[in-house]
C-alpha positions as CSV (number, residue, x, y, z in Angstrom):
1,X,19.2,-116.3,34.1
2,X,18.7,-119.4,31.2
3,X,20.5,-119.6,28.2
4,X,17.8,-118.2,26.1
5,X,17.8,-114.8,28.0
6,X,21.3,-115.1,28.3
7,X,21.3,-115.0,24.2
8,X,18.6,-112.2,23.9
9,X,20.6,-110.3,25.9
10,X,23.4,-110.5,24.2
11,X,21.7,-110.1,21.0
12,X,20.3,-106.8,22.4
13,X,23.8,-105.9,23.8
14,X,25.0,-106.2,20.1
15,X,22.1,-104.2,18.5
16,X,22.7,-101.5,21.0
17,X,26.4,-101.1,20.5
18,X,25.8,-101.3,16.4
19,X,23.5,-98.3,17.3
20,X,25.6,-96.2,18.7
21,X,28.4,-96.7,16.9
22,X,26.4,-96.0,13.8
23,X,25.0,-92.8,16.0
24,X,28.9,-91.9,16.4
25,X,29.8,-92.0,12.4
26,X,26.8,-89.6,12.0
27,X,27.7,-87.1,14.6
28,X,31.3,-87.3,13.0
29,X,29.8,-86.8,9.4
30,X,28.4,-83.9,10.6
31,X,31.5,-82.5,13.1
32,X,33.3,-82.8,9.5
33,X,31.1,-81.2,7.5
34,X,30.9,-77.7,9.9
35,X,34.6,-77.9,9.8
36,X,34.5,-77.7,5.8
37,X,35.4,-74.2,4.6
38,X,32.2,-74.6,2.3
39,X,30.0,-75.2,5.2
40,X,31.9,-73.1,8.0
41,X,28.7,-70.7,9.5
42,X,31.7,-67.8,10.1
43,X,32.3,-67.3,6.7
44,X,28.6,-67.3,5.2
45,X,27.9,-64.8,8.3
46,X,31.0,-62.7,6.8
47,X,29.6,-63.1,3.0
48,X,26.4,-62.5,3.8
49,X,27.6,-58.6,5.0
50,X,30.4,-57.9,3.1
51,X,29.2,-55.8,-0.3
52,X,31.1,-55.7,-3.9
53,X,32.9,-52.9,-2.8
54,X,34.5,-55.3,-0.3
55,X,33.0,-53.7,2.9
56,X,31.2,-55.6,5.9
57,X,28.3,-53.2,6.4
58,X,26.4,-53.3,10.0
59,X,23.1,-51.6,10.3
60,X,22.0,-50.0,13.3
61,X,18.1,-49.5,13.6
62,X,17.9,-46.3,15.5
63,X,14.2,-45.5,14.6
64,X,12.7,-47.8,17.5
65,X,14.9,-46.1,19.9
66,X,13.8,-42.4,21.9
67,X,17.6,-41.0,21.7
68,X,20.6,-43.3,21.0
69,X,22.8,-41.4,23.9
70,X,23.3,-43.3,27.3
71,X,20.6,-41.4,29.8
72,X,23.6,-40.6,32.4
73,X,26.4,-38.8,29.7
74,X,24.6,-35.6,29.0
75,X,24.2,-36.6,25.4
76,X,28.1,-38.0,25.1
77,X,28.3,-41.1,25.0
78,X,26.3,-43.4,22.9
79,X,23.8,-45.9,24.9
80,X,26.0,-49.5,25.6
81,X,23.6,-51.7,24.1
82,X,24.1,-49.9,20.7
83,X,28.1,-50.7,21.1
84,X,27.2,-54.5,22.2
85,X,25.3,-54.7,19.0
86,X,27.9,-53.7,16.8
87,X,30.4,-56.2,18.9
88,X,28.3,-58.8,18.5
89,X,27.8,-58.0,14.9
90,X,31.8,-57.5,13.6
91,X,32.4,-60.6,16.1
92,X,32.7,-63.2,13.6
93,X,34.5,-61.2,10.5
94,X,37.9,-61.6,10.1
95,X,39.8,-58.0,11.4
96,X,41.1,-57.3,8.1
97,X,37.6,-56.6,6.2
98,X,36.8,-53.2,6.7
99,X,33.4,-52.4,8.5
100,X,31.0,-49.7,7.2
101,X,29.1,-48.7,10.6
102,X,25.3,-47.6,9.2
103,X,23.0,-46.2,11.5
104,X,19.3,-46.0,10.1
105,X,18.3,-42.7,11.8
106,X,14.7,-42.6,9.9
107,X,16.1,-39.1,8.7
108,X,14.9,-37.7,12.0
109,X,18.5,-36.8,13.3
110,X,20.5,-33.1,11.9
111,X,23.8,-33.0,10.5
112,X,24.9,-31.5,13.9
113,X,23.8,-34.9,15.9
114,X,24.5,-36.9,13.4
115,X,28.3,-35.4,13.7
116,X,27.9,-36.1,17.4
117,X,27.1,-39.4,17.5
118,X,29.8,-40.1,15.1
119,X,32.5,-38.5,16.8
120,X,31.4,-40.7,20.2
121,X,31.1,-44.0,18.1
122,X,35.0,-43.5,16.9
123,X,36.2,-42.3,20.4
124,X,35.0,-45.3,21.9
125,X,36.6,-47.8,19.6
126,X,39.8,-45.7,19.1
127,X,39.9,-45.7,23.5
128,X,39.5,-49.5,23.6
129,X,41.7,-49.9,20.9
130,X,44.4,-48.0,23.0
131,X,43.6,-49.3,26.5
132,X,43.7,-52.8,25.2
133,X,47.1,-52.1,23.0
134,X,48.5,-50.7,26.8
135,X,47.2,-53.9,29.0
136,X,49.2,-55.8,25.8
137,X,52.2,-53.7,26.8
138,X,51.7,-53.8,30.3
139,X,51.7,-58.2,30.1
140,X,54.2,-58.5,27.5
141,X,56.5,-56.4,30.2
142,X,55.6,-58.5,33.2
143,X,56.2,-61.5,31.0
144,X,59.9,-60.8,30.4
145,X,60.0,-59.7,34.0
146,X,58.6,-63.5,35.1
147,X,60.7,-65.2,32.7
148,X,64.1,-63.2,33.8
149,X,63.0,-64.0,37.6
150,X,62.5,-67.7,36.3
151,X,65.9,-68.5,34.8
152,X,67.2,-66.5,37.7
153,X,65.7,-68.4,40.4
154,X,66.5,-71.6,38.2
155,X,70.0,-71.1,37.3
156,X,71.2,-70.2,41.5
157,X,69.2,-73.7,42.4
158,X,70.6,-75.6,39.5
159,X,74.3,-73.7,41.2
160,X,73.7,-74.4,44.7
161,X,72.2,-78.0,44.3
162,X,76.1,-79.6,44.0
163,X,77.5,-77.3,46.8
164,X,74.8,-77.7,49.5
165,X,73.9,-80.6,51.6
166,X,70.8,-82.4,51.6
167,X,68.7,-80.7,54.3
168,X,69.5,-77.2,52.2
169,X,68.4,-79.0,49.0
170,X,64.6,-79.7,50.3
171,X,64.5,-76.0,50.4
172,X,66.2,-75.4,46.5
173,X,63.4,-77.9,45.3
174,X,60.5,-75.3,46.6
175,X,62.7,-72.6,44.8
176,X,63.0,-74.7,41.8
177,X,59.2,-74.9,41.6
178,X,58.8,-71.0,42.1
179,X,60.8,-70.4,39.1
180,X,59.1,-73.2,37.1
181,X,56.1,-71.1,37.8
182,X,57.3,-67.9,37.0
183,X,58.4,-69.1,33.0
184,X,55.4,-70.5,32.7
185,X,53.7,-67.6,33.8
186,X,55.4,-65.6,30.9
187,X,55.1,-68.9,28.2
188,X,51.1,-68.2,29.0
189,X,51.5,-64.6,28.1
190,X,53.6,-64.8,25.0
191,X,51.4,-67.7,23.3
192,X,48.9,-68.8,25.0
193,X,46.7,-65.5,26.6
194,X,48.7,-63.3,24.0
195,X,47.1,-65.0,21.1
196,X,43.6,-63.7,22.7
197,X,44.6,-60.6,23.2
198,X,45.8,-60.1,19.5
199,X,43.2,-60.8,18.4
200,X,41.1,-58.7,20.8
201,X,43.3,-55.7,19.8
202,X,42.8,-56.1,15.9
203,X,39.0,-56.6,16.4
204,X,39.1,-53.1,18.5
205,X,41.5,-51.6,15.4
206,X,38.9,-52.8,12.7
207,X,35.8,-51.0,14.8
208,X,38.2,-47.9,15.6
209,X,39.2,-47.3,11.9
210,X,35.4,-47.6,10.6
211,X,33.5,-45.8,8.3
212,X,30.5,-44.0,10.4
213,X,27.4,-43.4,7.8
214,X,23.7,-42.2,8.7
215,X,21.0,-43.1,6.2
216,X,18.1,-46.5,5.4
217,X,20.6,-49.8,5.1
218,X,21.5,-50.4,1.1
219,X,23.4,-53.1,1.8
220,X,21.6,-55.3,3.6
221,X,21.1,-58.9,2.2
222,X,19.4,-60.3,5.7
């Protein structure tokens, strides 16, 4: 390689690198600007439902659909799609807006269905509400149970390790790791996991405790 294309590649080298860094002050521009409150999606999706009256309405289109029950319950339980819509709808607002559940029947249904459906929509949320507070229960028991076992375990190697000789000590170290494992185990499940699950159960208690109305959307500003 001569000196001249020694120099052009250096000069390309340099052009390059000045390109990309100038690609990286954009892309961080922009990563700053979605993590401005004035530009965050989350809250414009939450504005754009929540009403004057302070309520995050979701409207469910039931005129396209036959019957909105699942075709295996005998008319009891409402069709899973229509409750993965509704999820998907209340994912982004924050658990303490109440949520007005609308369903746009095209005044086909009676009061005595409309009733029904209802009732279903409220059991559902109010039974994942309390199978999700239970599993909370359930983990938040195992983890004091883990981190008991932990300090257990840790405290008799911590003991032993000054009144046993060497060849005994190998075998303290795998015990020593066991109970490392078992408080981390319940560190996980009091702030890491537990954090999702909070917020899983507060999401559940906003659908179980929403208003259930039948009638064309009103507030609607999509």
């Amino acid at each position: 390689m001569t000196k001249e294309e020694k120099k052009q590649r250096k000069a390309l080298l340099k052009e390059k690198k000045s390109e990309i860094n100038e690609q990286n002050i954009i892309f961080a521009s922009k990563v700053s600007k979605l993590m401005d409150r004035k530009y965050r999606y989350s809250i414009r999706y939450e504005e754009a439902l929540v009403e004057d009256d302070g309520k995050a309405y979701i409207n469910v289109d039931l005129t396209k659909v036959e019957t909105p029950f699942s075709p295996y319950s005998y008319n009891r339980r409402v069709d899973p799609e229509i409750y993965a819509y509704i999820d998907s709808a209340a994912f982004y607002l924050r658990a303490s807006v109440p949520v007005v559940i609308n369903f746009d029947d095209g005044g086909r249904y009676s009061d005595e269905l409309k009733e029904k459906i209802k009732r279903a929509v409220i059991r559902h949320y109010a039974l994942e509400f309390e199978d999700r507070m239970h599993e909370h229960k359930r983990r938040i028991i195992f983890g004091f149970f883990a981190l008991f076992i932990g300090l257990i375990f840790l405290a008799t190697t911590v003991t032993l390790n000054f009144l046993l000789d060497d060849a005994i000590r190998v075998f303290l170290e795998l015990i020593t790791i066991l109970s490392w494992v078992f408080i981390w185990q319940s560190v996980d499940i009091f702030f890491f996991a537990g954090h999702e699950r909070r917020i899983d159960i507060y999401n559940s208690a906003q659908l179980a405790v929403a208003e259930v109305k039948f009638g064309v959307p009103e507030h609607n500003k999509k």
